[in-house]
C-alpha positions as a LaTeX table, in Angstrom:
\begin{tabular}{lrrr}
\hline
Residue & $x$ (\AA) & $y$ (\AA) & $z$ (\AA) \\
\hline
Unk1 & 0.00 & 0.00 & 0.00 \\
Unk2 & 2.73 & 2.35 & 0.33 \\
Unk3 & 4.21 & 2.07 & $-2.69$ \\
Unk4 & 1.26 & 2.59 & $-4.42$ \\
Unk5 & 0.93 & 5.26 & $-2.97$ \\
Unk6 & 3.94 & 7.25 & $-3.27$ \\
Unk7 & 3.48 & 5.90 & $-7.16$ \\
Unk8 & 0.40 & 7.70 & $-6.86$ \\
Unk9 & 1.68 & 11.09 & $-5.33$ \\
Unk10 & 4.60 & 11.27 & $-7.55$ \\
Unk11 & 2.21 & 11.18 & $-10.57$ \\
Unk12 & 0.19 & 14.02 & $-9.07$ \\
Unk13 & 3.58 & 15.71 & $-8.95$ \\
Unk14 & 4.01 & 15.95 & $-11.70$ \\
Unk15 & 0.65 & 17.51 & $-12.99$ \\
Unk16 & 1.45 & 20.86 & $-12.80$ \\
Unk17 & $-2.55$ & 22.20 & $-12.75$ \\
Unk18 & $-2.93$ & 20.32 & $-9.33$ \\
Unk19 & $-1.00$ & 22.11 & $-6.62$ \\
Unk20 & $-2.10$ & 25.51 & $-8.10$ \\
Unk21 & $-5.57$ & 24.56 & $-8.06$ \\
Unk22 & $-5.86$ & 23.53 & $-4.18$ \\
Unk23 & $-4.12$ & 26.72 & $-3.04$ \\
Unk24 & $-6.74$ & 28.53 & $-5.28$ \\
Unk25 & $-9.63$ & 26.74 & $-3.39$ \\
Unk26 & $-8.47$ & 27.32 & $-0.02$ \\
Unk27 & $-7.07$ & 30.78 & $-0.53$ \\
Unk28 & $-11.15$ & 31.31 & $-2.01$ \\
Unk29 & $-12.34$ & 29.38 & 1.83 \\
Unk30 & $-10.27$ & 31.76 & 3.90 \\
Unk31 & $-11.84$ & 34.73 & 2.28 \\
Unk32 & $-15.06$ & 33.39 & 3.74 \\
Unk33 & $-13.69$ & 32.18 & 7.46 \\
Unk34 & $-12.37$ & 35.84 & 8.18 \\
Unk35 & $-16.03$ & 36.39 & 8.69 \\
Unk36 & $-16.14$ & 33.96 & 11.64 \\
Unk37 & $-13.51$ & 36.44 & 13.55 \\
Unk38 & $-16.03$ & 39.56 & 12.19 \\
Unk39 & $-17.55$ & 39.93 & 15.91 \\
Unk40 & $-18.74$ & 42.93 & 17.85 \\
Unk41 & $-16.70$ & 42.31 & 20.54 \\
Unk42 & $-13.46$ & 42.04 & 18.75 \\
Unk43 & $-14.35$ & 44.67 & 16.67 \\
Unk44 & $-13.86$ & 46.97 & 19.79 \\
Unk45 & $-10.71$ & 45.92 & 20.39 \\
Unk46 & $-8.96$ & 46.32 & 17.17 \\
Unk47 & $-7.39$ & 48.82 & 15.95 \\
Unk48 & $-9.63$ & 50.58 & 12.78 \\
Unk49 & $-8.77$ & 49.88 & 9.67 \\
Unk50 & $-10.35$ & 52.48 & 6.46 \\
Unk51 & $-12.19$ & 50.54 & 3.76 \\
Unk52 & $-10.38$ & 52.01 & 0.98 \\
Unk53 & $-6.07$ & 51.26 & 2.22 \\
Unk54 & $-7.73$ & 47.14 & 2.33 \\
Unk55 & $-9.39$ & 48.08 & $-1.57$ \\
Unk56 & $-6.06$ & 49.72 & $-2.51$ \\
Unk57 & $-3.57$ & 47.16 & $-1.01$ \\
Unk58 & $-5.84$ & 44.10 & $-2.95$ \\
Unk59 & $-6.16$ & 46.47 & $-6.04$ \\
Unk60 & $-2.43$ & 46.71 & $-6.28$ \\
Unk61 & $-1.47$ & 42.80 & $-5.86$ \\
Unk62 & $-4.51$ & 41.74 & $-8.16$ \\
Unk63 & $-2.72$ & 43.40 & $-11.04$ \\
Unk64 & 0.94 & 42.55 & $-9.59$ \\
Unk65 & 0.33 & 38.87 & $-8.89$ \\
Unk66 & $-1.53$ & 37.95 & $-12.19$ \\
Unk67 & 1.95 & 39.13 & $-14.25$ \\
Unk68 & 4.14 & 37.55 & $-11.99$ \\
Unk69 & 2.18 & 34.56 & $-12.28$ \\
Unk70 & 2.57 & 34.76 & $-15.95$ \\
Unk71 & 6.01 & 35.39 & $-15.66$ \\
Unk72 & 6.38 & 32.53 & $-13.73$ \\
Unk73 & 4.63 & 29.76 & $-16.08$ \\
Unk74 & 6.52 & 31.42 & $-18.86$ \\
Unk75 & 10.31 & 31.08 & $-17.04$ \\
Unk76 & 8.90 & 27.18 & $-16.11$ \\
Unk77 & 8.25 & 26.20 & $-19.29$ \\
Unk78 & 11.45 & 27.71 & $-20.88$ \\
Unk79 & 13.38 & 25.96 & $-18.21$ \\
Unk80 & 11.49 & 22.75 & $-19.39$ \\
Unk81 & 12.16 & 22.98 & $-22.54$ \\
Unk82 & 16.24 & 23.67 & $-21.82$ \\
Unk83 & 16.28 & 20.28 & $-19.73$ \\
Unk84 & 14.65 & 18.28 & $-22.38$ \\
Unk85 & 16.67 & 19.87 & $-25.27$ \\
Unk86 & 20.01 & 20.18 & $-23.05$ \\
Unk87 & 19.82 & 16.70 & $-21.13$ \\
Unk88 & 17.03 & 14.44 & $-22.33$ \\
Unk89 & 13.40 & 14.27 & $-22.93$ \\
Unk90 & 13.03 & 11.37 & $-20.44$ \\
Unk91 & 14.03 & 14.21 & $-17.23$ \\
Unk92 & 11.21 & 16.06 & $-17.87$ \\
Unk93 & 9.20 & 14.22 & $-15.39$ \\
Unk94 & 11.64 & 15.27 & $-12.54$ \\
Unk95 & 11.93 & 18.69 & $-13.52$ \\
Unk96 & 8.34 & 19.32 & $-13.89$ \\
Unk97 & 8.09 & 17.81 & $-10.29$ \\
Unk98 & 10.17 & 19.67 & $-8.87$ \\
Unk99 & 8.31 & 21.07 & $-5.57$ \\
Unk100 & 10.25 & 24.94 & $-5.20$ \\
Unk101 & 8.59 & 25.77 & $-8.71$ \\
Unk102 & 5.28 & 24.51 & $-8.17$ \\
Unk103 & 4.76 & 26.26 & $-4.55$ \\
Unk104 & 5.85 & 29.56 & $-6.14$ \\
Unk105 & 3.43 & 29.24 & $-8.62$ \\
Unk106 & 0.49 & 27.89 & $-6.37$ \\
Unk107 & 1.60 & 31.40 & $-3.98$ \\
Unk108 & 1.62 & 33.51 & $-7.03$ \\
Unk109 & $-1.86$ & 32.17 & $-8.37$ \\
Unk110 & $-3.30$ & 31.85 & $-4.69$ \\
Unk111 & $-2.58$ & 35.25 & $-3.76$ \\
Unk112 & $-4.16$ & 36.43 & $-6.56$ \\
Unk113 & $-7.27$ & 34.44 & $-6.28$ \\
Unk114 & $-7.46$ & 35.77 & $-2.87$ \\
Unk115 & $-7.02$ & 39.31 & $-3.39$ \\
Unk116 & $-9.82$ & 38.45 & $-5.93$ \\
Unk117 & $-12.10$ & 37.08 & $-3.79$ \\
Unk118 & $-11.16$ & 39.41 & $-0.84$ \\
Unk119 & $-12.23$ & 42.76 & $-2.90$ \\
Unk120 & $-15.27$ & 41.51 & $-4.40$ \\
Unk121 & $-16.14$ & 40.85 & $-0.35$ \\
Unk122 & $-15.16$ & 44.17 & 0.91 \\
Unk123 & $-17.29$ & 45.90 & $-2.08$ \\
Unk124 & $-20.22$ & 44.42 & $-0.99$ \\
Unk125 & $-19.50$ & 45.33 & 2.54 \\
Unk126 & $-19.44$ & 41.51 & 3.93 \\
Unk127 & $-16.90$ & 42.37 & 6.78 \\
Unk128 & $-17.36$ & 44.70 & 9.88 \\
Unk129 & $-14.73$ & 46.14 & 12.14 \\
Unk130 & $-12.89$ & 43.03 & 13.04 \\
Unk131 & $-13.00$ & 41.81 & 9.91 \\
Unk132 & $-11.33$ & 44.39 & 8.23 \\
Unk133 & $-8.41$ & 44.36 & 10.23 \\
Unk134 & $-8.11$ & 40.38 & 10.20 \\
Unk135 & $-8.30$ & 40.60 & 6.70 \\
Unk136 & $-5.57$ & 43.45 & 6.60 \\
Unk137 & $-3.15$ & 41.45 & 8.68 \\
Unk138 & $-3.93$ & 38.66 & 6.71 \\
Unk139 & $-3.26$ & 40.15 & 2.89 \\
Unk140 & 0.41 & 41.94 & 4.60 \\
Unk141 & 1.14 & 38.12 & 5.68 \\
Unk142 & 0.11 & 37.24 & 2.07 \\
Unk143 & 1.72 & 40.15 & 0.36 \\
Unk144 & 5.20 & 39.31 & 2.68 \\
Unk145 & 5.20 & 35.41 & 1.67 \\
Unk146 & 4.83 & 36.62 & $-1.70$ \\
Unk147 & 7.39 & 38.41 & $-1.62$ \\
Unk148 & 9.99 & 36.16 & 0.25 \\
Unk149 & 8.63 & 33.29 & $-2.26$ \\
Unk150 & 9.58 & 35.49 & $-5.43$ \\
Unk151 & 13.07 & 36.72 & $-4.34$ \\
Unk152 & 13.81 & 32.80 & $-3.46$ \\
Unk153 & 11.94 & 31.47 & $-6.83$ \\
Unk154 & 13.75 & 33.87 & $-8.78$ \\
Unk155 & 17.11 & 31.80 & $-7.49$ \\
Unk156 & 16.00 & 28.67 & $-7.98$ \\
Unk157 & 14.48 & 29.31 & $-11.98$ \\
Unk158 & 18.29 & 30.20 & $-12.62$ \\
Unk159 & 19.23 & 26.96 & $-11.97$ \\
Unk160 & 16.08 & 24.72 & $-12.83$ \\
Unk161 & 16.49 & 23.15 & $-16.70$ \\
Unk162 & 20.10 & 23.43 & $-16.53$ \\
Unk163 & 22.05 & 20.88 & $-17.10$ \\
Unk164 & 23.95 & 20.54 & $-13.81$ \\
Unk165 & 20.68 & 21.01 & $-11.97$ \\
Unk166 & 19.06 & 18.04 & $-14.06$ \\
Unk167 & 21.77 & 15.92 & $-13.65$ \\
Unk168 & 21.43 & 15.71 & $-10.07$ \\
Unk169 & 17.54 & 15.85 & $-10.10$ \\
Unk170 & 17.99 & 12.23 & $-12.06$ \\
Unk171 & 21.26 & 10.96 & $-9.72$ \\
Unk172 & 18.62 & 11.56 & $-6.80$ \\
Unk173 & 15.95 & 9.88 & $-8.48$ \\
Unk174 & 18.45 & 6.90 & $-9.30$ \\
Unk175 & 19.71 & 6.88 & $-6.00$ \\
Unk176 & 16.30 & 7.17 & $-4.05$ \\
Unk177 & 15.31 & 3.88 & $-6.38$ \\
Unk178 & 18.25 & 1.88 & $-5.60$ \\
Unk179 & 17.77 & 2.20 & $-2.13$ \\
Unk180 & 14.67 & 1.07 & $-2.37$ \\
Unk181 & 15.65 & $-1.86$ & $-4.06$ \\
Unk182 & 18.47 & $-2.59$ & $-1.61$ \\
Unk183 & 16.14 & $-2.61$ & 1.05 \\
Unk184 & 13.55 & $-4.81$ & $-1.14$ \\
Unk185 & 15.90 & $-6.92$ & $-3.89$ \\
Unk186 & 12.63 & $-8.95$ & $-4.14$ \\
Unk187 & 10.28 & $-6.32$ & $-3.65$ \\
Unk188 & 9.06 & $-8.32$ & $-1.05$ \\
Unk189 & 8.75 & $-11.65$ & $-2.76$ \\
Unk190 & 11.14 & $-14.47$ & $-2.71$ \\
Unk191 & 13.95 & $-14.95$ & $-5.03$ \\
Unk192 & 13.32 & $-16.67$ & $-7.92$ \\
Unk193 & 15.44 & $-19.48$ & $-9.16$ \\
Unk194 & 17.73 & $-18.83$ & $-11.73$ \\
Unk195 & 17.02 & $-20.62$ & $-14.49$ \\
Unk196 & 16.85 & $-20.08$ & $-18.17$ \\
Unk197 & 12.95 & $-20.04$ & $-18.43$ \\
Unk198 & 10.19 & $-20.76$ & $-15.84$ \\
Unk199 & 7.94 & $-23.17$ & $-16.48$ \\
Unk200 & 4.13 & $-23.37$ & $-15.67$ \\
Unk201 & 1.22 & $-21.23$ & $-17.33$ \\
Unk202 & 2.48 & $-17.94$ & $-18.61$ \\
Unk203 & 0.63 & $-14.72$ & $-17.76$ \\
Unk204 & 0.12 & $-11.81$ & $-20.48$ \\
Unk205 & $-1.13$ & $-8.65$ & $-20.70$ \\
Unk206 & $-3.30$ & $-6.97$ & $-23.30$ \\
Unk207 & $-1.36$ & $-3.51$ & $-22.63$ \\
Unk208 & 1.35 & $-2.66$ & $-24.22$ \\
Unk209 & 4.29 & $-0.52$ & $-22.95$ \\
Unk210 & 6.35 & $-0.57$ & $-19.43$ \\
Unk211 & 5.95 & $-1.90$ & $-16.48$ \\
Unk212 & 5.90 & 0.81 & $-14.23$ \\
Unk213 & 4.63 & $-0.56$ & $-11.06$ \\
Unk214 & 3.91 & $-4.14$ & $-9.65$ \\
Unk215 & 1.45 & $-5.05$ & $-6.90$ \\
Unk216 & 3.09 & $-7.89$ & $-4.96$ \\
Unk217 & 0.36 & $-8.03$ & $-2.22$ \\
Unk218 & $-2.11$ & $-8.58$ & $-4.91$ \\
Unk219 & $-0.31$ & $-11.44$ & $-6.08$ \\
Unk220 & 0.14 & $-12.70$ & $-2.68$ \\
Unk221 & $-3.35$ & $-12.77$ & $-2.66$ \\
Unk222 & $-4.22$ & $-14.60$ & $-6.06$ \\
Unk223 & $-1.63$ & $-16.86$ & $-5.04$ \\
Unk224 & $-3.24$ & $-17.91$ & $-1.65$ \\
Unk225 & $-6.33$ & $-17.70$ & $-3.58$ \\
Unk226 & $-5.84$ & $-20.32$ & $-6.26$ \\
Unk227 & $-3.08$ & $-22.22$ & $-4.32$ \\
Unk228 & $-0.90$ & $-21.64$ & $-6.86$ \\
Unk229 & 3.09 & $-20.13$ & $-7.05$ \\
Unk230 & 3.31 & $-16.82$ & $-8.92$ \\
Unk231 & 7.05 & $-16.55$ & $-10.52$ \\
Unk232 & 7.37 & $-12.32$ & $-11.60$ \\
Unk233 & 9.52 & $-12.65$ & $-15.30$ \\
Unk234 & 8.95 & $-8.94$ & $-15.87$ \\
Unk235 & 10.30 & $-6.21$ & $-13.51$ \\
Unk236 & 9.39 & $-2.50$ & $-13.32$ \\
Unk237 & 11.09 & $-1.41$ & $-16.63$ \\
Unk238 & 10.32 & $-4.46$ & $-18.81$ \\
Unk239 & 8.68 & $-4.02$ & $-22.37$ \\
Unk240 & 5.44 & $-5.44$ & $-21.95$ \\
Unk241 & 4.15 & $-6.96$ & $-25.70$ \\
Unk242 & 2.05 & $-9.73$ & $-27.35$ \\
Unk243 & 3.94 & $-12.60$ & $-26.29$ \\
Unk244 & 6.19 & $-11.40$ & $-23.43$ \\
Unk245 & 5.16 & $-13.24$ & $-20.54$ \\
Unk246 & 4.17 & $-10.90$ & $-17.09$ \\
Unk247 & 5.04 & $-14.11$ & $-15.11$ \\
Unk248 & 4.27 & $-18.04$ & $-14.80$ \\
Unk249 & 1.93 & $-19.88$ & $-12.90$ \\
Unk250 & 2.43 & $-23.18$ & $-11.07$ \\
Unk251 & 0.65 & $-25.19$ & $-8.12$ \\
Unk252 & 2.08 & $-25.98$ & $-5.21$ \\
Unk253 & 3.35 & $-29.30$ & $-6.28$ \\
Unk254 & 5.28 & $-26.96$ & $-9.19$ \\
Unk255 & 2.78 & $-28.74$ & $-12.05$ \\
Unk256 & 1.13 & $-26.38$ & $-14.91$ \\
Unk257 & $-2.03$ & $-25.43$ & $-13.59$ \\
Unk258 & $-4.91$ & $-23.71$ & $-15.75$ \\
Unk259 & $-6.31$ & $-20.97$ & $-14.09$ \\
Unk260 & $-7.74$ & $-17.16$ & $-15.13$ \\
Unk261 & $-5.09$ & $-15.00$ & $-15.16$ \\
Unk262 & $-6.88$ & $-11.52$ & $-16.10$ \\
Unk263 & $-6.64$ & $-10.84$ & $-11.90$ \\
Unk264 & $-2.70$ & $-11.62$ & $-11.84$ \\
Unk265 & $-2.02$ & $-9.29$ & $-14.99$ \\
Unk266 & $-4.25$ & $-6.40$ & $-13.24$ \\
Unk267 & $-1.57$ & $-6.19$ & $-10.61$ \\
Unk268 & 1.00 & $-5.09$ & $-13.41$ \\
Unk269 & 0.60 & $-1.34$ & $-13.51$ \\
Unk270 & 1.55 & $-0.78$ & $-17.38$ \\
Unk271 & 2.19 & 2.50 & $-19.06$ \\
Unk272 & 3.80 & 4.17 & $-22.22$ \\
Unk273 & 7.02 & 5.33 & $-19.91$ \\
Unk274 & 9.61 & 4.18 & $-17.65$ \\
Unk275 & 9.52 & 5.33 & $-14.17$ \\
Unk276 & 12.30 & 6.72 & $-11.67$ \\
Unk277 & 10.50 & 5.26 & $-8.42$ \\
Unk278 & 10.18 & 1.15 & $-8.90$ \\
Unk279 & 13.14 & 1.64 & $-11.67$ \\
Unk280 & 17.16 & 1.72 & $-10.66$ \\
Unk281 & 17.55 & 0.73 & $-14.31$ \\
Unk282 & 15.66 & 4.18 & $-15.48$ \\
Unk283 & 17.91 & 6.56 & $-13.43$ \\
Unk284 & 21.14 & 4.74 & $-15.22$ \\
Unk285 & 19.90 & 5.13 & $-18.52$ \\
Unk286 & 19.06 & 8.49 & $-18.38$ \\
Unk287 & 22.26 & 9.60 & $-17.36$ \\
Unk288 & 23.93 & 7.58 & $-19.87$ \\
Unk289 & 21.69 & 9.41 & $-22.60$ \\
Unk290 & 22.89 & 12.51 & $-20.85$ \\
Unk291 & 26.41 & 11.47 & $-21.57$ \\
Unk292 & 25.64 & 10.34 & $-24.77$ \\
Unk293 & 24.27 & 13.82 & $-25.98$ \\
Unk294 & 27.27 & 15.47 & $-24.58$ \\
Unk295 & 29.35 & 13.29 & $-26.56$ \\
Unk296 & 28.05 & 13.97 & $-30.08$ \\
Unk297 & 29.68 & 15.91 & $-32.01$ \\
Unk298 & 26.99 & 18.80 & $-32.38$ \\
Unk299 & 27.74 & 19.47 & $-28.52$ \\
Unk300 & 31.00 & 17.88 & $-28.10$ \\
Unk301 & 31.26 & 18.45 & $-24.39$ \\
Unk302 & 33.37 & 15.72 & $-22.47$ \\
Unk303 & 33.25 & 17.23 & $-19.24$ \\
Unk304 & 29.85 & 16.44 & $-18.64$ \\
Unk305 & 30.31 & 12.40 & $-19.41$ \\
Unk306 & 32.89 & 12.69 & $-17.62$ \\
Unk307 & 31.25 & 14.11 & $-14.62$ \\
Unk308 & 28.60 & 11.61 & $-15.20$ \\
Unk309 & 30.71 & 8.82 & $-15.08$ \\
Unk310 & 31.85 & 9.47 & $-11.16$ \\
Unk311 & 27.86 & 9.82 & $-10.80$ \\
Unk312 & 27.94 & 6.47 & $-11.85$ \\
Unk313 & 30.57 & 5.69 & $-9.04$ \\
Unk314 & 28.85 & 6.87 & $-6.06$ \\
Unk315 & 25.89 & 5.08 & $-7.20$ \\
Unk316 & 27.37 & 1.45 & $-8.07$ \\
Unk317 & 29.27 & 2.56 & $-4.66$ \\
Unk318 & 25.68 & 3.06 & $-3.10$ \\
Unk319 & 24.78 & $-0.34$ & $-4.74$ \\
Unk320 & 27.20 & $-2.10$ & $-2.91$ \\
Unk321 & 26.95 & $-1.27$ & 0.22 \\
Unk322 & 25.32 & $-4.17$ & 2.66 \\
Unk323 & 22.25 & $-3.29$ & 3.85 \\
Unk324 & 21.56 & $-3.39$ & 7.65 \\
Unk325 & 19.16 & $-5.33$ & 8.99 \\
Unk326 & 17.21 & $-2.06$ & 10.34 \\
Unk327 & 16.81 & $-1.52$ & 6.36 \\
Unk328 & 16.05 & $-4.24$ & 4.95 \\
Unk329 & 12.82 & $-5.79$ & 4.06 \\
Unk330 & 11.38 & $-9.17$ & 4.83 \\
Unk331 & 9.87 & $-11.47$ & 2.45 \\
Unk332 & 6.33 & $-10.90$ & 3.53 \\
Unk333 & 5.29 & $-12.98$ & 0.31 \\
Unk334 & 6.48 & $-16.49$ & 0.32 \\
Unk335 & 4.49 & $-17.63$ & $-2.60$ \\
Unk336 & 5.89 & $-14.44$ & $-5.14$ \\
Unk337 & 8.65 & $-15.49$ & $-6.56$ \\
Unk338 & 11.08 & $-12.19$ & $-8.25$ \\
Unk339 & 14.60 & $-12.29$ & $-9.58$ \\
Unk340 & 16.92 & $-9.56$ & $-8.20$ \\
Unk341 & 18.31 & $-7.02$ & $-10.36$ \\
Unk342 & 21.23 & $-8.33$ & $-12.79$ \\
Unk343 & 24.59 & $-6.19$ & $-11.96$ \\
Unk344 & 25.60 & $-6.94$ & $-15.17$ \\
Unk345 & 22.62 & $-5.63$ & $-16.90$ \\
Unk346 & 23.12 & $-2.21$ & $-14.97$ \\
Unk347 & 26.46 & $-2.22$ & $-16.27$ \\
Unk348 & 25.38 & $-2.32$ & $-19.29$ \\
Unk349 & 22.80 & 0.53 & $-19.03$ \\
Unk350 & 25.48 & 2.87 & $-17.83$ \\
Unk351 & 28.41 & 2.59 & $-19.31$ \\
Unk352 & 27.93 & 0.90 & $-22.66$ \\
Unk353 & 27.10 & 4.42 & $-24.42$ \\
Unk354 & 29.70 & 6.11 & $-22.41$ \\
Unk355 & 32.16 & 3.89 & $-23.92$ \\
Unk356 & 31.41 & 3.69 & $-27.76$ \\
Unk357 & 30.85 & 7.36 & $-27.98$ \\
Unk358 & 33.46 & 8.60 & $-25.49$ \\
Unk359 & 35.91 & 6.06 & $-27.82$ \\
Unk360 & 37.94 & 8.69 & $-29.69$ \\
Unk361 & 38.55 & 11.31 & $-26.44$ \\
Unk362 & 41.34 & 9.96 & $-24.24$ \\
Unk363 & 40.22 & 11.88 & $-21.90$ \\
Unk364 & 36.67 & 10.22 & $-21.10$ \\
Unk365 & 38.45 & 7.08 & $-22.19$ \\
Unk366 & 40.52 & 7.50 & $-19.00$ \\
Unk367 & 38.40 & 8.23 & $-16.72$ \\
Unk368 & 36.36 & 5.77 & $-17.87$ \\
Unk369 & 39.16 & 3.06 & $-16.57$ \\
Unk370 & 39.18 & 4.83 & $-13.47$ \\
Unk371 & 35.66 & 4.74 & $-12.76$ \\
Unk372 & 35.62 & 1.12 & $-13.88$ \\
Unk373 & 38.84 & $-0.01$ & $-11.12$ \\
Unk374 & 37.27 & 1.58 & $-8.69$ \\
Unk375 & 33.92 & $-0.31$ & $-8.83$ \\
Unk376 & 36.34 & $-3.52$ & $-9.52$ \\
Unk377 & 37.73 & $-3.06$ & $-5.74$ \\
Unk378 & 34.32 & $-3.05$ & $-4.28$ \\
Unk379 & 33.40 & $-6.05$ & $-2.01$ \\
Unk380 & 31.32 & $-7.43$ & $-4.77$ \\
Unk381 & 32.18 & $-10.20$ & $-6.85$ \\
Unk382 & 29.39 & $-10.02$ & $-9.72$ \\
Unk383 & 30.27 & $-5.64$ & $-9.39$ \\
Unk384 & 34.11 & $-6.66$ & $-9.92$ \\
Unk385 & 33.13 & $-9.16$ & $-12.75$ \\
Unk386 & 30.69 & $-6.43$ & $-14.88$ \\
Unk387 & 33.16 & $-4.06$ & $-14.38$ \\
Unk388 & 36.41 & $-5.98$ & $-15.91$ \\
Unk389 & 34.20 & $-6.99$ & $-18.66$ \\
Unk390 & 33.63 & $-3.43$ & $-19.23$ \\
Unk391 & 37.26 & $-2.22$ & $-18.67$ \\
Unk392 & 38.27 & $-4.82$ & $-21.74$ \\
Unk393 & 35.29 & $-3.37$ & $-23.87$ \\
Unk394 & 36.13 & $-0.05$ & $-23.65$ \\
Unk395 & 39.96 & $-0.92$ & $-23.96$ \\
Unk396 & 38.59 & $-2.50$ & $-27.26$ \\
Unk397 & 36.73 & 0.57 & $-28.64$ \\
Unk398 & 39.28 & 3.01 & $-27.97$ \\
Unk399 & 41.94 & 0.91 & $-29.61$ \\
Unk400 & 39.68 & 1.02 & $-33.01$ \\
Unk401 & 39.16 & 4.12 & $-32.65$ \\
Unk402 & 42.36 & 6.43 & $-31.23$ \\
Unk403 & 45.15 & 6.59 & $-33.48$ \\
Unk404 & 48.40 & 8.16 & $-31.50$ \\
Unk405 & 50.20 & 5.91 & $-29.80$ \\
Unk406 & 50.88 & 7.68 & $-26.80$ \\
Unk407 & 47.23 & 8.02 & $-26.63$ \\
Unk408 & 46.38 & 4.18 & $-26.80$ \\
Unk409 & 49.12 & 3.71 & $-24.27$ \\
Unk410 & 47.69 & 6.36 & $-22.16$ \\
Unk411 & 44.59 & 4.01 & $-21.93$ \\
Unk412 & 46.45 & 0.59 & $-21.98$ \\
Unk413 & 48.19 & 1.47 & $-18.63$ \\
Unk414 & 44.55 & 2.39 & $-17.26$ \\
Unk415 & 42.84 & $-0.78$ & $-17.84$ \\
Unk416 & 45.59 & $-3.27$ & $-17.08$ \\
Unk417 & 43.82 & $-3.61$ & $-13.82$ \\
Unk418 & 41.21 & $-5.99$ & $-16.26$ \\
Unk419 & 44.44 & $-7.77$ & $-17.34$ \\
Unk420 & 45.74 & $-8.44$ & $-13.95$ \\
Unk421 & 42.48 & $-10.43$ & $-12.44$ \\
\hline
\end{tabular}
């Protein structure tokens, strides 16, 4: 249940109408409660407050707050549009979430909804005494959280869509969904055998795109339900198509068993895109296309793979770490079978692009090698074996590809470290 709901919260994240919208409403509702301070008594006690400073002061940040709100959506969407053209299309979801941009807006669009609301009230003479001044103090607390909001915003719009700033948005994201899978390598199930192909009654789905999500509890349940063993072939990330199997059925005494599988497909959450949350795979890819742009030749900026690749470090490094027993799950669902996440495959994700396009510059080459040893001294034998493999690749590309000598030795003396193991 809590992963689906933070699945579900992140995707109302990143619907930018959302947040702006419930500020509206209960900016609108606090118009309305003033009234419930409005009381002869209070009145009083308050110090008086003239109709027309509240009418001027709401005049002026009606017309104020509806350009800066403008102002606002416009700088968003150009910062948008610089992290997908800059880094990659598949950030946008992270940078469109991204929580200091949509509170401005929601204050910006709030304020002015209330300043709205607030002078159509005071021209129809709905407050008394008290009410006034409540709703004086109120629109300076408004008008000063505004302001503070803006000078802040106006920092943080610098830096939102560039490319630094998205890079770390998606190393977050990466690292916030490896975690996750440390904690879970199952995602709660068992671990599945390894084997070349499971065998029982395949599940499909009629959708067509990625996993993004997979209900474990529900197939706990269909499990106990039919009596059956559930074995998960497709983790968050996989392809779904006609004739890739979800996952494979089998009773208890592991025979093929024939049973409706339309409930264990429902618990396959299946969309056109990838996800960060449920992903690790995502986050690796996406910084690898970040390389790979910076690589081409229409950029031609090494610094950035290059930077990327220590990203790639620190999150292997993160990887590898043994996970305490304070952080780790149990496997709550002993009839779920899922395979763990393949270090190799990661490997691949990460630094496969890095390597063929970073071929011909010595200088990614290098610190390619150097990213690569220092993963191969990690306590982790399948971590040490991926990255040897991918020391030799790389030594292999950049030897087709550089043609001084002292260049190819340059690399050579990096990746003997493969040689030597």
């Amino acid at each position: 249940m809590g992963d689906r709901l933070r699945f579900f919260f992140n995707r109302i994240r990143e619907r930018l109408w959302i947040k702006p919208l419930v500020v509206s409403v209960l900016s609108a509702v606090t118009v309305f409660l003033i009234k419930m301070v409005d009381t002869e008594a209070l009145g009083e006690l308050v110090p008086t407050v003239s109709e027309q400073s509240i009418k001027t002061l709401l005049t002026i940040i009606t017309g104020s707050m509806l350009m800066i709100a403008t102002f606002a959506v416009g700088s968003m969407v150009s910062a948008y549009a610089s992290a997908s053209n800059n880094a990659t299309p598949r950030s946008f979801s992270l940078i469109i979430a991204d929580d200091g941009s949509q509170n401005a807006l929601s204050t910006f669009i709030g304020t002015f909804i209330y300043s709205v609301v607030a002078l159509i009230a005071m021209e129809n003479g709905y407050y008394g005494e008290a009410g006034r001044f409540a709703l004086f103090v109120l629109t300076l607390l408004a008008l000063t959280i505004v302001i503070v909001t803006f000078v802040r915003w106006v920092d943080r719009i610098a830096r939102l869509g560039r490319l630094k700033g998205t890079i770390e948005k998606v190393e977050e994201a990466a690292a916030a969904a490896i975690q996750r899978r440390r904690s879970a390598p199952t995602l709660g199930g068992v671990p599945a055998p390894r084997q070349a192909e499971p065998e029982g009654q395949a599940v499909y789905s009629d959708a067509i795109g990625y996993v993004q999500q997979i209900d474990i509890a529900a197939l706990q349940r269909c499990a106990e339900k039919l009596k059956v063993h559930i074995t998960v072939t497709a983790l968050p990330g996989a392809f779904s198509a006609p004739g890739r199997a979800l996952a494979f059925i089998t009773s208890d005494a592991n025979d093929v068993v024939a049973v409706d599988t339309q409930s264990i497909s429902e618990a396959f959450l299946i969309g056109d895109d990838r996800k960060f949350e449920e992903d690790p795979r995502f986050g690796l890819v996406v910084l690898s296309e970040i390389a790979g742009r910076a690589l081409s030749p229409a950029v031609n900026d090494p610094g950035t793979a290059i930077y990327i690749v220590g990203v790639f470090v620190r999150l292997f490094a993160q990887w590898s770490k043994p996970v305490a027993d304070s952080e780790s799950d149990s496997c709550e669902y002993d009839r779920v079978a899922v395979p763990e996440l393949s270090v190799h495959d990661m490997f691949d994700d990460a630094f496969t692009a890095i390597a063929r396009d970073g071929a011909g510059a010595v200088e990614v080459t290098g610190r390619l090698q150097k990213g690569l040893a220092s993963l191969a001294t990690l306590d982790d034998v399948a971590m040490r074996d991926a990255a040897l493999r991918h020391s030799r690749m790389a030594l292999a590309r950049a030897e087709s590809v550089l043609r001084l000598s002292e260049d190819l030795q340059t690399v050579r003396s990096l990746a003997s470290f493969a040689n030597e193991r």
